[in-house]
N, C-alpha and C positions, 0 to 999 in steps of 0.2 A: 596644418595640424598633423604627428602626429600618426601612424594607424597602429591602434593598440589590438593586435589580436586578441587578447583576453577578456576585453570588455565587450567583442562582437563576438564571441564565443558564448559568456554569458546570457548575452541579451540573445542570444540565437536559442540556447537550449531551453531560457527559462521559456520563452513563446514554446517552442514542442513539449514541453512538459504541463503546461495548461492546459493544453491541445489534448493531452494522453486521459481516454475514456478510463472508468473503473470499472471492470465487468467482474474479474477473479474473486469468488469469492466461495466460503465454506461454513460449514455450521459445526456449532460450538456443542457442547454435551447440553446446556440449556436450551438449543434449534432444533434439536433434534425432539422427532415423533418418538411417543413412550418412557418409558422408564421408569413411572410414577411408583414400582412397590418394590421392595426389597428382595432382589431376589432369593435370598435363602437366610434365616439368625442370624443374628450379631455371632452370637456363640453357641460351641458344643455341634457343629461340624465339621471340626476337622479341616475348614477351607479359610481361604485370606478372606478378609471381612470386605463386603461389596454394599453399597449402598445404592446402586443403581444398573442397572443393565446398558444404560447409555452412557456408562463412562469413556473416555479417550482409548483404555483398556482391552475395551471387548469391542469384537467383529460388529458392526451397526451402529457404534458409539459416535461422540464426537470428533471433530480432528481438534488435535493442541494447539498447534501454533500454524494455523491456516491464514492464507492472504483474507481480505476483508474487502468490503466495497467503501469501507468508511474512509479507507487511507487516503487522504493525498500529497497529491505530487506538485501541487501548485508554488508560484513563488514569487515573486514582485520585483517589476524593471521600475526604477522613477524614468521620469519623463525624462529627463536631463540623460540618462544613461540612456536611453532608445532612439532619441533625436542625434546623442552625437554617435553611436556607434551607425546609423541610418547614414547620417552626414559623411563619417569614414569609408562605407563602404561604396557609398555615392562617388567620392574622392578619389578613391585608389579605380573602383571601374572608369570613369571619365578619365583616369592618368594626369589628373593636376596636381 
């Protein structure tokens, strides 16, 4: 057979990607401690309208678009693809 680097490439990263832990993670303006009153009216001072002190906005706020623990990085070998790229690499180290 045969050796297809690309499908022992595949089957190689999708294994280290299974493997890869989710620790990164950040809080959203709804994780975050406080924020429950409105800092200052709707109207008639003079400032941009704020509905919260824990927006993305202001210093202690949320982050926007922060990593998550939810994410994954996982992904699926079938058997057929892990036996023969196994088999290949079996092949080409033995040199038959």
């Amino acid at each position: 057979m045969k050796f297809n680097a690309d499908l022992v490439y595949q089957v190689v990263r999708t294994k280290q990607l299974n493997k890869r832990r989710r620790i990164a993670s950040t809080k959203d303006r709804a994780q975050v401690a406080g924020g429950g009153r409105k800092p200052w009216p709707q109207k008639g001072t003079g400032r941009a309208r704020a509905g919260s002190n824990r927006s993305p906005l202001w210093r202690g706020g949320g982050i926007t678009f922060g990593p998550n623990a939810s994410r994954s990085y996982a992904g699926k070998v079938t058997q057929k693809m892990g036996k023969l790229a196994l088999a290949m690499v079996l092949q080409k180290k033995t040199g038959r």
